[in-house]
PARO-832914 format. One line per field, with one value per atom (N, C-alpha, C, O, CB): residue number from 1; residue in three letters; x, y, z. Coordinates in Angstrom, 2 decimals, always signed. Glycine has a CB too. Layout:
REM residues N
pos = NUM:...
code = ALA:...
xx = X:...
yy = Y:...
zz = Z:...
REM end
This chain:
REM residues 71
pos = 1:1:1:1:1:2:2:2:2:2:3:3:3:3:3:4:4:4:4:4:5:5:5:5:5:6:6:6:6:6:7:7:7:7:7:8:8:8:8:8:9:9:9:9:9:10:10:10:10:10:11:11:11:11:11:12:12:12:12:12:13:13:13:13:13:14:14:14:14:14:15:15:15:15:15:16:16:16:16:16:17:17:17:17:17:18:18:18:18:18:19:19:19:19:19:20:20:20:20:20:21:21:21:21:21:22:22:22:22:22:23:23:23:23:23:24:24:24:24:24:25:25:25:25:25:26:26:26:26:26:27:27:27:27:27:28:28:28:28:28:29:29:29:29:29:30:30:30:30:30:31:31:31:31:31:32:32:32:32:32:33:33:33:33:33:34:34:34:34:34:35:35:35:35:35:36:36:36:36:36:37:37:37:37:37:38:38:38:38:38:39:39:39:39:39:40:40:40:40:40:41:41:41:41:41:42:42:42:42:42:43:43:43:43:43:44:44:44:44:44:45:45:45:45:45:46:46:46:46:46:47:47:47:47:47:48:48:48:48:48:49:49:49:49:49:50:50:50:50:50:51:51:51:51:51:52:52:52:52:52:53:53:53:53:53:54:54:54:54:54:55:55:55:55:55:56:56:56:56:56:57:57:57:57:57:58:58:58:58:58:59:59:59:59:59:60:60:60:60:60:61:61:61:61:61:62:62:62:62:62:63:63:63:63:63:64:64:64:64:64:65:65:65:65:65:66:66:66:66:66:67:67:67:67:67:68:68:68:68:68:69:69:69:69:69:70:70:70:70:70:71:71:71:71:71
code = UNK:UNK:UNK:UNK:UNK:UNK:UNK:UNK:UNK:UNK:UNK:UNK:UNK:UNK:UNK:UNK:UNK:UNK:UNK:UNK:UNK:UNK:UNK:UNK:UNK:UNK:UNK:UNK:UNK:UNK:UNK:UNK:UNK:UNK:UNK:UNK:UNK:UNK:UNK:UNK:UNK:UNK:UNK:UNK:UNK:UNK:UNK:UNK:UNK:UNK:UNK:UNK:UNK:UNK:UNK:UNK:UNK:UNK:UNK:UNK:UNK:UNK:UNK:UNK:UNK:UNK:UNK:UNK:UNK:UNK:UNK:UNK:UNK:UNK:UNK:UNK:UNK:UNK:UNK:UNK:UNK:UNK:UNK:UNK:UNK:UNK:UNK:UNK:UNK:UNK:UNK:UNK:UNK:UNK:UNK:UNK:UNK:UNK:UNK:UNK:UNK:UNK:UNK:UNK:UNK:UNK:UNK:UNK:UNK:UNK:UNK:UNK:UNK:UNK:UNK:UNK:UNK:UNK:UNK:UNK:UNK:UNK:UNK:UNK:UNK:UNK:UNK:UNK:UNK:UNK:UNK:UNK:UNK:UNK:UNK:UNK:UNK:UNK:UNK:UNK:UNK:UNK:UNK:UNK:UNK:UNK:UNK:UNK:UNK:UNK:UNK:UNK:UNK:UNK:UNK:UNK:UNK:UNK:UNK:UNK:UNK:UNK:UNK:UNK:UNK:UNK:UNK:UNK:UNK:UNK:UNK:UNK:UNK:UNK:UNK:UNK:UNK:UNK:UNK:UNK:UNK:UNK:UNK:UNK:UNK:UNK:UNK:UNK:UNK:UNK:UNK:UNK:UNK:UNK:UNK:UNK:UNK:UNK:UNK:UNK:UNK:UNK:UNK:UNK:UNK:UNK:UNK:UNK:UNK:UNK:UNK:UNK:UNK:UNK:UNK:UNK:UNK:UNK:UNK:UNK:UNK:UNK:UNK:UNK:UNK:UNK:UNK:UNK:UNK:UNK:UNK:UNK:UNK:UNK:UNK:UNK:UNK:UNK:UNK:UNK:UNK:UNK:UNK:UNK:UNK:UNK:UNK:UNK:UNK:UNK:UNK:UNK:UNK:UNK:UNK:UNK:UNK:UNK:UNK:UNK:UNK:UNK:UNK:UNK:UNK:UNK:UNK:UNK:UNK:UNK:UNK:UNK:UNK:UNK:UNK:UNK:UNK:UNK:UNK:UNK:UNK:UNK:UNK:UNK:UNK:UNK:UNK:UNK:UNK:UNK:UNK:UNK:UNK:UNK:UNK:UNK:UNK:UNK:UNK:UNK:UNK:UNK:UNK:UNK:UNK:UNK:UNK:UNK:UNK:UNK:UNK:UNK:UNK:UNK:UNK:UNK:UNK:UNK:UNK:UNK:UNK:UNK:UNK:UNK:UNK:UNK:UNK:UNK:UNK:UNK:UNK:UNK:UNK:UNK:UNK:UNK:UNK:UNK:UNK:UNK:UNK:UNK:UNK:UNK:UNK:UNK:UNK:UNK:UNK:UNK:UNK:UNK:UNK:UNK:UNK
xx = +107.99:+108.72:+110.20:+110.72:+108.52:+110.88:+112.21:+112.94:+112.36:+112.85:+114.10:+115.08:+115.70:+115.90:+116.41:+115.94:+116.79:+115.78:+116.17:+117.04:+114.41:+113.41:+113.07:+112.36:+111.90:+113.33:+112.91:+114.19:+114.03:+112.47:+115.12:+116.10:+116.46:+116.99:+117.40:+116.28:+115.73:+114.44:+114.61:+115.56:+113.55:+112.02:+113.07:+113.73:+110.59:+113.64:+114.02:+114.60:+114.28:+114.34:+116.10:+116.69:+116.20:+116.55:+117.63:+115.02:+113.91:+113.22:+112.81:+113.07:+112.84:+111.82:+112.81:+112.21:+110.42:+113.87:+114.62:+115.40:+115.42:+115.82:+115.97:+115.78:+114.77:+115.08:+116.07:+113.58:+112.03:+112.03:+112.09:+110.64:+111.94:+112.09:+113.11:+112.50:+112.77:+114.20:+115.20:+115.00:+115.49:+116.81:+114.39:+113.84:+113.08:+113.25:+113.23:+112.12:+110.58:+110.97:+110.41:+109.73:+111.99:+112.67:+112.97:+112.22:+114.08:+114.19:+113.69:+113.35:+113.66:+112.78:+112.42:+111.07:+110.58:+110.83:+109.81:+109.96:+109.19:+110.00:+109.74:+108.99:+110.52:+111.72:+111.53:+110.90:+113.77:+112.26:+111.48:+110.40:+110.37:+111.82:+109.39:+108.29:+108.05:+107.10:+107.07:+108.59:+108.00:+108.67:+108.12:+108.43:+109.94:+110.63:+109.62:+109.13:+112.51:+109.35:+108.78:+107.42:+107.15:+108.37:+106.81:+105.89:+106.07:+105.07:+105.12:+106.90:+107.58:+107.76:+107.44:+108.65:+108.15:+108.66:+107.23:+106.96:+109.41:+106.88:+105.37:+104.46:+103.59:+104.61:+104.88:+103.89:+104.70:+104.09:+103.78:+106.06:+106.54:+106.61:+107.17:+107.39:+106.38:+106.37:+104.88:+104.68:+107.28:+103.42:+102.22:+101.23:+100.06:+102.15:+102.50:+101.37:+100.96:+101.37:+102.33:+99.72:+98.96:+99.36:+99.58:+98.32:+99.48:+99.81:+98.86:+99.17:+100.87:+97.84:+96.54:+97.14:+97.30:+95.24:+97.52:+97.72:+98.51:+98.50:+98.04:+99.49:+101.22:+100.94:+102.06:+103.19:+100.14:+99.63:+99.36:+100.20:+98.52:+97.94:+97.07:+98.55:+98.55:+95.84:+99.49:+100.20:+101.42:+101.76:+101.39:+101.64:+102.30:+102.04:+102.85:+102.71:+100.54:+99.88:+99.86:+100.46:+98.24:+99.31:+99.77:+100.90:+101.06:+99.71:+101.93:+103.49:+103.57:+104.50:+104.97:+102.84:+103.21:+102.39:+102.65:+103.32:+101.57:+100.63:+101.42:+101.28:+98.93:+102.00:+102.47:+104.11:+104.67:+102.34:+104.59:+105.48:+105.50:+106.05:+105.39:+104.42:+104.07:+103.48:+103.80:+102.53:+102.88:+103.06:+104.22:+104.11:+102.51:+105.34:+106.89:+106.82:+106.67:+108.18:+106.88:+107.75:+107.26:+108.02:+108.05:+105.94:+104.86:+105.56:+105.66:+102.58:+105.93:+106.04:+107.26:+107.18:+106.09:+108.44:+109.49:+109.58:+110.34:+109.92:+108.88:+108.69:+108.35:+108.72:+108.40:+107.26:+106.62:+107.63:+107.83:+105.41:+108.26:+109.95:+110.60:+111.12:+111.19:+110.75:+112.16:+111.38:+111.92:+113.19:+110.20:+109.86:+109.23:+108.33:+108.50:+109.60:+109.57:+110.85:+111.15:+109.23:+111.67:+113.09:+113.83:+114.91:+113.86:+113.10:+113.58:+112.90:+112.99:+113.24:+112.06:+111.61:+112.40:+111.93:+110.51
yy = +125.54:+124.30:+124.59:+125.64:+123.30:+123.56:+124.23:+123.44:+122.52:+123.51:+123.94:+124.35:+122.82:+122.15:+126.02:+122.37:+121.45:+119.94:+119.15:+121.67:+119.93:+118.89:+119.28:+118.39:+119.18:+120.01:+119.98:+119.43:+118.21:+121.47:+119.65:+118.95:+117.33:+116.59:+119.96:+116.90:+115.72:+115.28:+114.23:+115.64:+115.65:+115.54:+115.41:+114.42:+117.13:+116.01:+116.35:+115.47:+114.67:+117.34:+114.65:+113.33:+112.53:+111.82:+112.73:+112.04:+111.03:+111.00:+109.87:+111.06:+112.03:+111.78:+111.97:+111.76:+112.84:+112.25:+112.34:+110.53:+109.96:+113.82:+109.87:+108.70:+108.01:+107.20:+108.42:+107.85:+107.40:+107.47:+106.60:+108.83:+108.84:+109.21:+108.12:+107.05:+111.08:+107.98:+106.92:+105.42:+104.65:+107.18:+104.94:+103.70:+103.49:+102.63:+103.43:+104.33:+104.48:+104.12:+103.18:+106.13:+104.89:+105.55:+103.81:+103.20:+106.80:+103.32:+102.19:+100.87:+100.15:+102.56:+101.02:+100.17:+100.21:+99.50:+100.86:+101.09:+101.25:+100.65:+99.85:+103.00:+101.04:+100.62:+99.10:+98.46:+101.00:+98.65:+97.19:+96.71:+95.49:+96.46:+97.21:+96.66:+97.36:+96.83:+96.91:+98.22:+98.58:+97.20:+96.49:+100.37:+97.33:+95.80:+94.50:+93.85:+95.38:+94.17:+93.10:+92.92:+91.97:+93.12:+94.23:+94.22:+94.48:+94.04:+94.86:+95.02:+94.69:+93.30:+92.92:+95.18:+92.75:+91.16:+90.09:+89.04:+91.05:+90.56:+89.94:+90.21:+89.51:+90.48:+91.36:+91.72:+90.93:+90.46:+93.89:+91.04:+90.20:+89.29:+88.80:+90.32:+88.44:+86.83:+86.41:+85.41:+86.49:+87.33:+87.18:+86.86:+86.47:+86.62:+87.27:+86.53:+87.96:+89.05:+85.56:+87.37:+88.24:+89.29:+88.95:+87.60:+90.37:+91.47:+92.63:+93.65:+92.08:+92.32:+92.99:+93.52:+94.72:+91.85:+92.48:+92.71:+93.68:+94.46:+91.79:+93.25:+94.12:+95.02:+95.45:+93.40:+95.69:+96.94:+97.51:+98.27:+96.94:+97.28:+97.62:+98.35:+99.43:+95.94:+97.29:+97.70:+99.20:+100.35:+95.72:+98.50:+99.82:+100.85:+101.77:+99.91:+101.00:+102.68:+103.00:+104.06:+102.96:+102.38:+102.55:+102.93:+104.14:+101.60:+102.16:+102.70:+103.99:+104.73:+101.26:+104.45:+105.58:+106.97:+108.13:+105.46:+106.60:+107.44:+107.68:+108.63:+106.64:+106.84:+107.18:+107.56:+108.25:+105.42:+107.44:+108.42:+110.19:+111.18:+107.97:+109.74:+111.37:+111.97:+113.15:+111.53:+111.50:+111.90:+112.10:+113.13:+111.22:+111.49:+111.74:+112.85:+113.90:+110.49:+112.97:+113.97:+115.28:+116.25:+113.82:+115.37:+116.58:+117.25:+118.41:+115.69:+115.75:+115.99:+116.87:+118.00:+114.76:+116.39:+116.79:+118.05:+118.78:+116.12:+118.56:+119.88:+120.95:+122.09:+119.99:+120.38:+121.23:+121.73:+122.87:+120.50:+120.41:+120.87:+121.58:+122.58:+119.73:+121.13:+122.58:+123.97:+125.04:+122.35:+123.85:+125.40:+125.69:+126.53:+125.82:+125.14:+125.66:+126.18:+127.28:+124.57:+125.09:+125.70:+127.00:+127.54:+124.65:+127.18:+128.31:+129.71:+130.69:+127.96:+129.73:+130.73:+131.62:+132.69:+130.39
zz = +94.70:+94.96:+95.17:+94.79:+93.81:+95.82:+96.55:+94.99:+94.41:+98.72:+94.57:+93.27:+93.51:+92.50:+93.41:+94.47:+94.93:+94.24:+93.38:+96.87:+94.99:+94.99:+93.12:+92.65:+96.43:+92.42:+90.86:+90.69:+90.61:+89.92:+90.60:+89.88:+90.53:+89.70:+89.90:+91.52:+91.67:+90.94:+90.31:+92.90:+90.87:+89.93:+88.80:+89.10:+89.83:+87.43:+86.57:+86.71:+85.83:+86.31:+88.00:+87.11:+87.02:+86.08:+87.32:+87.90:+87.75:+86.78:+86.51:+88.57:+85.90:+85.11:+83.70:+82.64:+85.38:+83.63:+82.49:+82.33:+81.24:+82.76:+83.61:+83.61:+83.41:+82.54:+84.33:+83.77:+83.19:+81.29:+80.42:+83.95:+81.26:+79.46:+79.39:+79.41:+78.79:+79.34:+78.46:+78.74:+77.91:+78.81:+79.73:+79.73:+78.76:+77.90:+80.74:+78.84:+78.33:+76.93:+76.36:+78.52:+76.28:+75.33:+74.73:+73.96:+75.92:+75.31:+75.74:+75.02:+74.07:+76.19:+76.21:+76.22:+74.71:+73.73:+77.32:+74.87:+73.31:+71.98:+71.08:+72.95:+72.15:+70.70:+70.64:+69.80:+71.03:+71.78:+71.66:+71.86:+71.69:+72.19:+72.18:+71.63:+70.03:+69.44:+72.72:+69.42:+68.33:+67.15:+66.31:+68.03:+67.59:+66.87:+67.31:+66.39:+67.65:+68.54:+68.69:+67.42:+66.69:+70.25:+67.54:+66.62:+65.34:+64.77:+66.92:+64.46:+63.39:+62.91:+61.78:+63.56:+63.59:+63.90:+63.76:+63.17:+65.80:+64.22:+64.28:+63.14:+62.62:+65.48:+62.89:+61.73:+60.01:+59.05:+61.70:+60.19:+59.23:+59.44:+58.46:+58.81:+60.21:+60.61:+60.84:+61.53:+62.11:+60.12:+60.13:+61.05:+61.05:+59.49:+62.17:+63.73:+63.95:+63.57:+65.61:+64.94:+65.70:+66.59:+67.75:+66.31:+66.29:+67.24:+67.66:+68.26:+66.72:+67.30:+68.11:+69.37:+69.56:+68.52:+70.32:+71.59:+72.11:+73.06:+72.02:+70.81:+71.57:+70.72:+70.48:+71.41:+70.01:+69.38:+70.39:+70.88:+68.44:+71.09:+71.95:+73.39:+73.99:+72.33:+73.46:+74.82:+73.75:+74.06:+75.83:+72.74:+72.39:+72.25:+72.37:+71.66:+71.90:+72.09:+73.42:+73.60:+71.60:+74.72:+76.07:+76.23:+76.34:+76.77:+76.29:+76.64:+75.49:+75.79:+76.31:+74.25:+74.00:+74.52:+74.22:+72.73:+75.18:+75.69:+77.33:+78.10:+75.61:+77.44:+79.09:+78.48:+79.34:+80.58:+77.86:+77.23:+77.13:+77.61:+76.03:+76.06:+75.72:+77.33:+77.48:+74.23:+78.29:+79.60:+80.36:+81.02:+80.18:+80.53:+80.90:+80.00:+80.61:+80.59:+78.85:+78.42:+78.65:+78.71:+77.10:+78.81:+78.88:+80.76:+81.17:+78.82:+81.52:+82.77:+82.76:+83.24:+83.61:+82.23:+81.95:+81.58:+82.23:+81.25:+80.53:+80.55:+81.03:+80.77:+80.16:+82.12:+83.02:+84.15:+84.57:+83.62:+84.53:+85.68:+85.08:+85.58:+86.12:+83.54:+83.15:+83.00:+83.25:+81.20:+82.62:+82.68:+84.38:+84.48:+81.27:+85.37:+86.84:+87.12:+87.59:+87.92:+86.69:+86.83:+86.05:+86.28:+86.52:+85.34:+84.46:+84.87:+84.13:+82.90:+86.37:+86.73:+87.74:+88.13:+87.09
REM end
């Protein structure tokens, strides 16, 4: 892969990670919130393991570019 097109890959997906980064946080408060205010959060459980599963994918991705780039 050309050096130029990874470090484009790399600011994209390092921007992605800090959204993500994020994201999650507030939903982990939303569900905090919910869970002390006794409502139902089945749901926004269910979406917070998703958004952490496509997390731990960014970051896995992320790694794979820095160790291309480090060749």
């Amino acid at each position: 892969m050309d050096y130029n097109h990874l470090q484009d890959e790399l600011r994209r997906i390092e921007n992605d990670v800090v959204v993500g980064e994020r994201r999650l946080a507030e939903l982990e408060a939303t569900v905090a919130e919910m869970k002390r205010e006794k409502l139902d959060f089945t749901e926004r459980e269910v979406e917070l393991e998703a958004m952490r599963e496509s997390q731990r994918l960014r970051q896995q991705e992320r790694l794979r570019i820095l160790s291309l780039l480090q060749r």
